[in-house]
Every structure is written in structure tokens, then in C-alpha cells.
C-alpha positions, -999 to 999 in steps of 0.1 A, spaced: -264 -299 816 -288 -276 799 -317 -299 780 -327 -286 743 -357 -284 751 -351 -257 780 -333 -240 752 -357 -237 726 -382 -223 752 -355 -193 765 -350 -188 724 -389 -182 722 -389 -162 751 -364 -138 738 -380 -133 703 -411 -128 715 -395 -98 737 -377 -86 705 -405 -87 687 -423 -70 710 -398 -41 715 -400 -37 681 -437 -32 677 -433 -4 706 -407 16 684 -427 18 654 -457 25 673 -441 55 690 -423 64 659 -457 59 637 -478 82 661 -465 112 658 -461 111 617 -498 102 619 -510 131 639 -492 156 614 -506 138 590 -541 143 601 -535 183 611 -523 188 574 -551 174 558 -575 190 579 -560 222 572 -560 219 537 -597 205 537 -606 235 555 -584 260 539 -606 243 506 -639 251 529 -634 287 532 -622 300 501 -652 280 486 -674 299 516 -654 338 505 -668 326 467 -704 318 480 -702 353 499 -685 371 470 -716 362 444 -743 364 472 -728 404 475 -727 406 437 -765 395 429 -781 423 450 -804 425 480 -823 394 489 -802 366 474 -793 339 494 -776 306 493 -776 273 518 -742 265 524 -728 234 542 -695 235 562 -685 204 577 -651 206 605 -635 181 621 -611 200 646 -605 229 652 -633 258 660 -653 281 639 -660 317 657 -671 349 643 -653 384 655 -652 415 646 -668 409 614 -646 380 603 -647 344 600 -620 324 617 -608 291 619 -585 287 648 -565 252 648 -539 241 677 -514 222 666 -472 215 670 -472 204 635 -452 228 614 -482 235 588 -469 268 578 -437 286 589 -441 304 628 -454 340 625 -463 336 588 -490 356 572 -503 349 536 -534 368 521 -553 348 492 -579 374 484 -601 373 515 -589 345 529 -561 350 556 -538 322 570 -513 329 601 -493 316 625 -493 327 656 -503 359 646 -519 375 678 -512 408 674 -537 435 674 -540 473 668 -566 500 679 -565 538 688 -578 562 709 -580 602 706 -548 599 730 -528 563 721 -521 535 697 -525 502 718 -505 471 707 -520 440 719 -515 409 718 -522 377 740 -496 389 770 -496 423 770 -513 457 762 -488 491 753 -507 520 751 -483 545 731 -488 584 735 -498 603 697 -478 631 696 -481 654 668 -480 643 633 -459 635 598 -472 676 590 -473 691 622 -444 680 646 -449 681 683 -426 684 716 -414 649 716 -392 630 746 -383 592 744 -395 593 782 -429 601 773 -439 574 742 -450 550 761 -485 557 790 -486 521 802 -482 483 799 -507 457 814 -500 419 819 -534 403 805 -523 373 828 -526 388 856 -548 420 849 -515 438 862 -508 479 855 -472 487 850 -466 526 848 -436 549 852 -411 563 830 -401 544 799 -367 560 791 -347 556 764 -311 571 757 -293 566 725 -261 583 718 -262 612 747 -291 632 764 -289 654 735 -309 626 713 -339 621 734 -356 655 731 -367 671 703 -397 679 679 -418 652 660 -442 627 661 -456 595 664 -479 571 641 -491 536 634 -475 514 610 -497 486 611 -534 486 616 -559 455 623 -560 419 641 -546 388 635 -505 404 628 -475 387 631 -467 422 648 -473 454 647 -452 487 649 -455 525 659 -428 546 650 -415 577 664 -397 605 647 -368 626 662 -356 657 653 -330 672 683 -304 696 683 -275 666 670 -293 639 653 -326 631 635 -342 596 630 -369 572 635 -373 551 668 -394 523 658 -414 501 687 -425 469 677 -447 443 697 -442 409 681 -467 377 685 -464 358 717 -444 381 732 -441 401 766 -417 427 753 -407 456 731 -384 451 705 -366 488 692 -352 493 660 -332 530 648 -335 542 610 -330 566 594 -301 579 610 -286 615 606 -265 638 623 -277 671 619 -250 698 601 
């Protein structure tokens, strides 16, 4: 027969484990709240820091040559980088701060995420770029003076940035019948700069049967072209 003393010491034993199961549950449950906690603070402590830094720069530009200011910028994470003439803050995080591939301009100050699309030109291509891949788009003609113009020839190249890799060839697209894929028109730019959700160049088709645009879209993060047909007519 069981003494009561044997039982009140398996009794103890048991809360103590319960207790202890149950300090390990809010503890992982507590964690996680914390560290969202912490990222949206700092973001709104810094978000406070730079449009306070835009208004220093803003009345520094406004009172002439040789005024000056000493400003002090305290972060916590994060890191601070000048580029191409810009001041950024760049912040990792999994906490959902702002929605995913969100931009939203006050004034000066810029906040995005994962906006890592970027735009330039040369006297022959646009280039879409983002942190995957480079498409280097041919210019062909323009919105006033159309051009020969073939879905096989809009886009030169694609490089993996992972691997420094060049892919070339023939990029062909057909819509409807060969009859859509020649014609005369052009090509432009739809969205210029850095830090894009995305950015698009579009082409325009005029064939023998159909006119419209063929829009080719790079998106943030991603290691692909998205298409897109507007404008859709079928010609008289």
C-alpha cells in the first residue's frame, strides 16, 4: 500500500512539470510577439528620424550656400548606406510592418517592401533589374516614329546575378496566329528609377490582323517575366 507521503511527493513532482510546461508555452508564444514588437517601433522611430533629417536637408537647401546644421541620428538595427544620391534605411525583418511590395511616397521620404526593382537605359536597351535577374529589352522605334517590330526580337538577354550566368537566344512569343507577331511599332519604358515594386516596358503592335500593346513586367524578387495584352484590336 502506497504511503501518503509517497503521494504528496509524486503530486509535487507533477506540478512542478506542469508548471514548467507552462512557462515554456508562454515563453515561445511571448518571443515572437516581442520581436514584432521591437521591429515596429524601430521602424516607426526611424521612419520619425528621416523625415525629421528630409526637413533639416529641405531648410539647409532653402537658406543658401554655406548654411549648415549638426544633426544627430541614432539607429538601433538596421543599416544606413548612401547610393546613388539617396539615403536608405534597409531593415530585415519577417514582421509584416507594411504590406509585401508596398510603395508609399511622403514627400521625400520613400518606404517599400521588397521593392528591388531597378531601371536604366542604354542607346540600345532598357534593362530591368532586380536582385535575380538582369533583362536587357531592345528600343525599337518610338510612340512617333514606329519601327519594324517582331515579338522574337524584344528581348537581347537575361543574366542570373546568382550565378553571373548569360542566357541568350530567341525569346518568342505567339499570340493568336503568326500573323500577330510582326508588324510596325515600338517599345518604351513605363517605369524609371530604383527601389520599384516593379517595373514595366511595353511594346506596341501594329500587324496586318490585330493591334495592341504587349506589356513585360519584371516584378520584385522574382526570376521571371510576367506578360500582360491591352489594348486589344482587330484591325478592319
Amino acid at each position: 500500500m502506497r504511503s501518503k507521503k509517497g503521494q504528496i511527493w509524486i503530486s509535487a513532482v507533477l506540478y512542478f512539470l506542469i508548471a514548467t510546461v507552462a512557462v515554456l508555452i508562454i515563453l515561445s508564444a511571448g518571443t515572437p510577439l516581442l520581436a514584432k514588437m521591437k521591429d515596429k517601433t524601430m521602424f516607426a522611430k526611424t521612419k520619425d528620424t528621416m523625415v525629421n533629417l528630409d526637413k533639416h536637408i529641405q531648410d539647409v537647401a532653402s537658406e543658401g550656400q554655406g548654411s549648415q546644421r549638426l544633426i544627430t541620428v541614432e539607429l538601433g538595427e538596421g543599416t544606413m548606406k548612401i547610393e546613388n544620391n539617396q539615403l536608405k534605411w534597409d531593415l530585415d525583418t519577417e514582421t509584416e510592418i507594411i504590406e509585401p511590395r508596398t510603395k508609399a511616397s511622403l514627400g521625400n521620404y520613400v518606404v517599400c517592401t521588397n521593392c528591388d526593382v531597378s531601371t536604366s537605359t542604354t542607346d540600345e536597351y532598357f534593362i530591368l533589374n532586380n536582385t535575380r535577374i538582369s533583362v536587357y529589352l531592345n528600343k525599337i522605334g518610338n510612340s512617333t516614329d514606329w519601327a519594324t517590330i517582331n515579338t522574337s526580337n524584344l528581348i537581347e538577354k537575361i543574366i542570373l546575378l546568382e550565378n553571373d550566368a548569360e542566357i541568350n537566344g530567341t525569346f518568342y512569343f505567339e499570340l493568336i496566329n503568326s500573323s500577330s507577331t510582326n508588324g510596325t511599332g515600338y517599345t518604351t519604358l513605363l517605369d524609371s528609377g530604383d527601389m520599384l515594386d516593379s517595373a514595366t516596358v511595353l511594346a506596341h503592335f501594329n500587324t496586318t490582323s490585330f493591334e495592341y500593346d504587349l506589356e513585360l513586367t519584371l516584378d520584385s524578387q522574382a526570376d521571371f517575366l510576367a506578360t500582360k495584352i491591352k489594348n486589344f484590336e482587330q484591325q478592319s
